[in-house]
C-alpha atoms as an extended CHARMM CRD file, in Angstrom:
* protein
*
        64  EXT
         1         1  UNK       CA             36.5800000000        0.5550000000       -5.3020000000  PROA      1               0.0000000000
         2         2  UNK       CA             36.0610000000       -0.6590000000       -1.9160000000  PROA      2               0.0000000000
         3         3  UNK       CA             34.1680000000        1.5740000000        0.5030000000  PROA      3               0.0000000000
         4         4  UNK       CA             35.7630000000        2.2830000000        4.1680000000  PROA      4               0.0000000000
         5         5  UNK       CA             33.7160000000        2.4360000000        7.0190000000  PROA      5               0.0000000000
         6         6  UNK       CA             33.7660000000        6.1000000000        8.4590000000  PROA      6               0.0000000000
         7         7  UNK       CA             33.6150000000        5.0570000000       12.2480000000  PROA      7               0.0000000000
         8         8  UNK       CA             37.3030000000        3.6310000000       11.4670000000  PROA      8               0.0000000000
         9         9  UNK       CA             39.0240000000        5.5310000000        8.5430000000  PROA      9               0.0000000000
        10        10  UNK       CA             39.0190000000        9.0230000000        7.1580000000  PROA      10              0.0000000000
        11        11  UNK       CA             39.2410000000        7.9400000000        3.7670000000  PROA      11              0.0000000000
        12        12  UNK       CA             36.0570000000        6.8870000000        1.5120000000  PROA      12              0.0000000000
        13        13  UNK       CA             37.7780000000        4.4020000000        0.1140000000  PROA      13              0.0000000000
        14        14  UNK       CA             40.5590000000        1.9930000000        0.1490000000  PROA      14              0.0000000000
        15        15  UNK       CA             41.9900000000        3.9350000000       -2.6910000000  PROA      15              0.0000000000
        16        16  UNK       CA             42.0560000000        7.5900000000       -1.0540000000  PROA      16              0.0000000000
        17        17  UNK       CA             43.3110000000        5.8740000000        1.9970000000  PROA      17              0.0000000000
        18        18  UNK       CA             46.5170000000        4.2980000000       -0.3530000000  PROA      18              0.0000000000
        19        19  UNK       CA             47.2430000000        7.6630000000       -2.1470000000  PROA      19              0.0000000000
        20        20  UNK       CA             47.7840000000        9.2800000000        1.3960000000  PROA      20              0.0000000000
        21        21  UNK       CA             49.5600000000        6.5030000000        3.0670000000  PROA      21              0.0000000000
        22        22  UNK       CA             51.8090000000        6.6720000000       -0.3270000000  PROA      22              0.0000000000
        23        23  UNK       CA             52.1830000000       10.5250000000        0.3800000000  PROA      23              0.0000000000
        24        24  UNK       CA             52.7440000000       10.3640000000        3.7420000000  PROA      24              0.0000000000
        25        25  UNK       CA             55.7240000000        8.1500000000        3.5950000000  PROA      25              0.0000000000
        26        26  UNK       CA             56.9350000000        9.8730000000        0.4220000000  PROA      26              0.0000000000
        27        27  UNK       CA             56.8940000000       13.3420000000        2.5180000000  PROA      27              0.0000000000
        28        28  UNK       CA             58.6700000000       10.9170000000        6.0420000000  PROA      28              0.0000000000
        29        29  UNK       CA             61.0580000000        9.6410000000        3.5660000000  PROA      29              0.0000000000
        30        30  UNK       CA             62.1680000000       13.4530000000        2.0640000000  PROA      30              0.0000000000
        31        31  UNK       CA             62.4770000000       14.7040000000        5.6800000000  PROA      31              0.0000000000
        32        32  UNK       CA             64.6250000000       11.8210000000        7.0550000000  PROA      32              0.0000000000
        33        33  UNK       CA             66.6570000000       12.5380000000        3.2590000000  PROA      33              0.0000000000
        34        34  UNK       CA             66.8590000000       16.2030000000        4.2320000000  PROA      34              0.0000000000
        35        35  UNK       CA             70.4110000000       17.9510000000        4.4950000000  PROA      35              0.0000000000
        36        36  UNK       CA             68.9600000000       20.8460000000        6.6730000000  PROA      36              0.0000000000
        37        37  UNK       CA             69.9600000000       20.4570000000       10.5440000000  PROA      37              0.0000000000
        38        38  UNK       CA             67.9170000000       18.8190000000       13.0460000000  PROA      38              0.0000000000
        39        39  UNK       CA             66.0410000000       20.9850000000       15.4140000000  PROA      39              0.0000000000
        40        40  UNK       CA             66.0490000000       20.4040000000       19.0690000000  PROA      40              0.0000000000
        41        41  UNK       CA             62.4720000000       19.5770000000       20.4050000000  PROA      41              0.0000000000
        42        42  UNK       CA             62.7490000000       22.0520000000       23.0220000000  PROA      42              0.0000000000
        43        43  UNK       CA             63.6610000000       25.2610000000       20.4720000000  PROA      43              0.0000000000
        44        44  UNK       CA             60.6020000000       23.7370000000       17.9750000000  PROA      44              0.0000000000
        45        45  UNK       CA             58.0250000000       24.2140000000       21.5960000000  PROA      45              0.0000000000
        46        46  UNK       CA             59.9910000000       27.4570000000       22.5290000000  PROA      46              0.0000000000
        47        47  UNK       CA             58.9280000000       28.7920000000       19.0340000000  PROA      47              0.0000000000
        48        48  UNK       CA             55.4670000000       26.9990000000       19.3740000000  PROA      48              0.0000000000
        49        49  UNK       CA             54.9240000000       29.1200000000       22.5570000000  PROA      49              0.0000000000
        50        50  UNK       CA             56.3050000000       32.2570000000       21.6850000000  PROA      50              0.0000000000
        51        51  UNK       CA             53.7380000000       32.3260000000       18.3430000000  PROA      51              0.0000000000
        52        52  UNK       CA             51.0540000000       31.4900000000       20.8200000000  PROA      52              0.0000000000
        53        53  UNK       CA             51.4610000000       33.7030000000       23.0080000000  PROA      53              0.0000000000
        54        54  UNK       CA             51.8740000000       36.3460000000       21.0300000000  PROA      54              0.0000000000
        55        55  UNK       CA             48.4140000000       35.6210000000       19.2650000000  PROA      55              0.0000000000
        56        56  UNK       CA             46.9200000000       35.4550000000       22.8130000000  PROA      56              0.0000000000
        57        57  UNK       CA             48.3340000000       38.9320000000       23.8500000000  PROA      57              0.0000000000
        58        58  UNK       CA             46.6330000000       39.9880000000       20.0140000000  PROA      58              0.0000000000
        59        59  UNK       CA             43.0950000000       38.7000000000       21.2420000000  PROA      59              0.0000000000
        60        60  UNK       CA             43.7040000000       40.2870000000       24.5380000000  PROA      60              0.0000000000
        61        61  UNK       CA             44.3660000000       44.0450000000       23.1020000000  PROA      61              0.0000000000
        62        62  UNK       CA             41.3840000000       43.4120000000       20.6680000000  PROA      62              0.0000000000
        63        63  UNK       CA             39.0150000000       42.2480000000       23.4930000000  PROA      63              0.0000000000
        64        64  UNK       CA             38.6760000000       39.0170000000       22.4240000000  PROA      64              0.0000000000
């Protein structure tokens, strides 16, 4: 089990770091596999901005 140095990986060891790269491309792979629609970048960071703000208009009315 070979030990990672934390100033250049996440992982404690070169086994954790495997599992997630394994994940990772596991979850890449489904979503390039997936039959749903692609969504335009600009509708994802319209959505993105609308939550936001909305959460930022929350904090206001609570004084926060």
């Amino acid at each position: 089990m070979g030990k990672l140095d934390p100033i250049y990986s996440e992982f404690e060891t070169e086994e954790e770091a495997q599992a997630y790269e394994t994940w990772f491309r596991a979850q890449v792979q489904a979503a390039l596999d997936s039959p749903e629609p692609d969504v335009p970048h600009d509708q994802v960071m319209a959505e993105i901005d609308s939550i936001i703000e909305k959460h930022r208009a929350a904090q206001a009315r609570m004084g926060g």
